[in-house]
C-alpha positions, 0 to 999 in steps of 0.5 A: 542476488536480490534483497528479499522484500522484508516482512509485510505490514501487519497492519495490513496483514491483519485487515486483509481478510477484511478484503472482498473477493477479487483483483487487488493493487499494491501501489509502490510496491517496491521489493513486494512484501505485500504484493507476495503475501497477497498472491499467496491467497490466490489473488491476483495482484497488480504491483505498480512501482517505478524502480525498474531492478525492484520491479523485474526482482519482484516479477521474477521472484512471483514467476520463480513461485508461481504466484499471480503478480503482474508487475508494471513499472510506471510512474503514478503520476503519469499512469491514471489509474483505471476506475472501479477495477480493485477488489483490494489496494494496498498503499504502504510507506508511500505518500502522494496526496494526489493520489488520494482521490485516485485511489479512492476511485479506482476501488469497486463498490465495497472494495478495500483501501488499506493505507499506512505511512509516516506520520509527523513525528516520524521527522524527529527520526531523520527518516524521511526528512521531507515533511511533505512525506509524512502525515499530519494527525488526522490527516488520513482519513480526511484524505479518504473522507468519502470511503467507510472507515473501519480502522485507524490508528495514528502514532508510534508502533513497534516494527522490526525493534524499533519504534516508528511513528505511522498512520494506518487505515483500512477504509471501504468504498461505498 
């Protein structure tokens, strides 16, 4: 038996009617909660992650409910990502700075990023205990500086009862 995926962000549930028609990317997509809820609408989702059992759990759980997911299991930094192809890319609880410029460009024109991840003071959590995985303020949307910001937010915010500190955007490509 598989752990079910866990409640999606609502951050991200709240802007994606914000989302244009057409293919969108969950990136780090782990057990799926977002890749699920989004195929839900009818879309069709491309869930990228590099943990092998989440992958084949999530691309069984999306055949058992008939919903349009293709799972790639594939490490990003070695799998470029194809440009101006996603209607929709979701980015949650995963940080690759690199990555940035990537994801920017892989958006078609008026496509949304929503991203959301750890920022700094999440490190007095103990959770993650890397700095280089968590946001400094006002780090994320200089991240995206080239992409139309329609929503940010930065700080603490109540998940599952307990506080965790996130920084959250949801951006358009021009």
């Amino acid at each position: 038996m598989t752990e079910e995926p866990g409640a999606p962000s609502p951050f991200v549930v709240d802007h994606l009617p914000l989302a244009p028609p057409g293919p969108a990317l969950d990136v780090a997509c782990g057990r799926g909660r977002h890749a699920l809820v989004i195929a839900a609408t009818g879309r069709r989702v491309e869930a990228i992650d590099r943990d092998v059992e989440r992958c084949r759990a999530l691309a069984a759980r999306a055949r058992g409910a008939r919903l349009p997911i293709d799972v790639a299991c594939a490490d990003l930094e070695r799998s470029p990502l194809p440009l101006g192809r996603y209607a929709l890319i979701v980015n949650t609880l995963y940080l690759d700075r690199h990555l940035a410029d990537a994801l920017a460009r892989a958006l078609r024109p008026g496509g949304l990023l929503l991203f959301e991840t750890f920022s700094r003071n999440q490190l007095l959590t103990g959770h993650p205990r890397n700095p280089c995985f968590v946001l400094a303020p006002g780090e994320l949307p200089r991240l995206f500086g080239g992409l139309q910001m329609l929503a940010h937010r930065d700080g603490p915010v109540e998940r599952d009862g307990r506080v965790v500190h996130l920084a959250s955007l949801a951006a358009r490509a021009p």
